[in-house]
N, C-alpha and C positions, 0 to 999 in steps of 0.2 A: 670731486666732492662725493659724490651718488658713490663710487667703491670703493671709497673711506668707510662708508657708510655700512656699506655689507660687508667691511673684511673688519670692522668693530662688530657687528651684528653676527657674525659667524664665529668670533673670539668667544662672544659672548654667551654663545648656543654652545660651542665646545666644553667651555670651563664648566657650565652648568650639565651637560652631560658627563661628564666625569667626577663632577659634584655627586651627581646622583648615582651614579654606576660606584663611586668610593663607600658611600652610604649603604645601597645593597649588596654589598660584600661584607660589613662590617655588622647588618641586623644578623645575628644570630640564632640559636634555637631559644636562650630565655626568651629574646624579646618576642619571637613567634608566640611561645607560652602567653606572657604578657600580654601583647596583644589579642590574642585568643581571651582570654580569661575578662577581659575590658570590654570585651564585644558581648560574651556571654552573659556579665552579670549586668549588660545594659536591654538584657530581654528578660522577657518571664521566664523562660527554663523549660518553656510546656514543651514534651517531648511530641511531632510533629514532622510532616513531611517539609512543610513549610521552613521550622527552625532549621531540620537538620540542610536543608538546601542554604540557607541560608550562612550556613556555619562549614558547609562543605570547603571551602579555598584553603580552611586550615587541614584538612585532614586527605589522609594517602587513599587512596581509589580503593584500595581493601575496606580501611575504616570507614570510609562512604557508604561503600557496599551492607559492611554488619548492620548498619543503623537502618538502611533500606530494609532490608529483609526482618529488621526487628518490628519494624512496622507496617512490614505485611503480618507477619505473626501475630505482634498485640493485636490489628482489626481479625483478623480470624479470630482472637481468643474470644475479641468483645462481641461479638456476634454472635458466639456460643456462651456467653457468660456474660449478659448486656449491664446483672446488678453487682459484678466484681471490677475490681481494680486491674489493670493490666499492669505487667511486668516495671515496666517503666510509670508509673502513672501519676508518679511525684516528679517526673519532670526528668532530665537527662544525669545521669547519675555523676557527673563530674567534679561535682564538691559535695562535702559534708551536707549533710541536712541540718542545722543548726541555726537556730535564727534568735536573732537579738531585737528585744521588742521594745517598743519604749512610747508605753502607752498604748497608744488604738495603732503608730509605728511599728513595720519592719524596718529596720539598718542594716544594710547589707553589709555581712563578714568580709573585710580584709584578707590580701593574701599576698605573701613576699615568692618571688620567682629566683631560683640560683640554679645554672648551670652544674652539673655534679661532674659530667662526662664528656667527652665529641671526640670522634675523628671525625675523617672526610667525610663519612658515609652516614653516622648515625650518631647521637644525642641523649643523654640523660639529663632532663631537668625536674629539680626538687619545688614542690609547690607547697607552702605552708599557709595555712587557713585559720585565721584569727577571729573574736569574737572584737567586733569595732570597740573602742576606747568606753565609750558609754556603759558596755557590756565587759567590763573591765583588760581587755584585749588579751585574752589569756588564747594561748594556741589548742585549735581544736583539733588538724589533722592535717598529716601531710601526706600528700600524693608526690608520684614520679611521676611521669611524660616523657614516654618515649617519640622520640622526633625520628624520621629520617628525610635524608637526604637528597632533594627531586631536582634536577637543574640546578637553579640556582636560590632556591628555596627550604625551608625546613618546613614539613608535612607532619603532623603528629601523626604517629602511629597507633597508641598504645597507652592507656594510661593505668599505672601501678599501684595500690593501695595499700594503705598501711598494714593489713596483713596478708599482703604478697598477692594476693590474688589480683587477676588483670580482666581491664575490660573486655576485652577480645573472647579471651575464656568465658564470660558471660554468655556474651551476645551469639556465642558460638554454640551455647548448650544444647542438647536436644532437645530437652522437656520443657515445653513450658509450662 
């Protein structure tokens, strides 16, 4: 009876591992996006060592790195310029700044995630950013997301804005 018991208990442990291993084959780069994007618009936005550590498992050890270094930058800048704004200082530039108000209410903008691109290696996904239904849901702007490829994971890399310019190129500038 007792290894009945464990050769059903060990069926049991199998099926559910390859439950779960079919499933992390099958999350893709939107759903990476997606999920990225449900995490982000469930915080404040404040650009941050904190946020960005926090936000770090979506992104590739370069795109870690820029945001690191932007935030050694912005405190140098603020330190030298305590009554200006820092570069960032509306928050992390990953959506529109556009907000739908409804009354003394924010409503945070909607947004549809679509795969454009993939191979093995790398990913294009299209992000469309809507003003919520209350705020008549008309489309404000659509980002790209470049993902790559890390084990067995999608990494954003990169994100592309509507007039081509990329975040990376930003955060890569000289001058602040």
């Amino acid at each position: 009876m007792n290894t009945d018991k464990h050769r059903f208990l060990l069926i049991l442990l199998l099926i559910f591992a390859f439950a779960v291993s079919v499933s992390a084959q099958k999350s893709g780069a939107a759903e990476t996006v997606k999920s990225f994007y449900i995490f982000h618009n469930s915080r404040s936005g404040l650009f941050s060592l904190h946020e960005v550590n926090l936000r770090r498992k979506w992104f590739t050890a370069e795109l870690n790195k820029l945001f690191l270094n932007e935030l050694k930058r912005e405190d140098e800048f603020t330190k030298r310029n305590p009554t200006e704004k820092p570069h960032y200082g509306d928050g992390f530039p990953l959506q529109p700044f556009s907000e739908c108000v409804d009354g003394e209410k924010v409503i945070i903008n909607t947004f549809e995630v679509k795969e454009i691109s993939s191979d093995a290696s790398k990913a294009m996904v299209e992000v469309k950013f809507y003003s919520p239904e209350k705020c008549e849901k008309k489309l404000i702007d659509t980002y790209k997301v470049e993902l790559v490829k890390a084990k067995n994971s999608w990494l954003i890399n990169d994100w592309i804005y509507s007039d081509k310019t990329r975040l990376t190129d930003d955060l890569k500038r000289k001058d602040y």
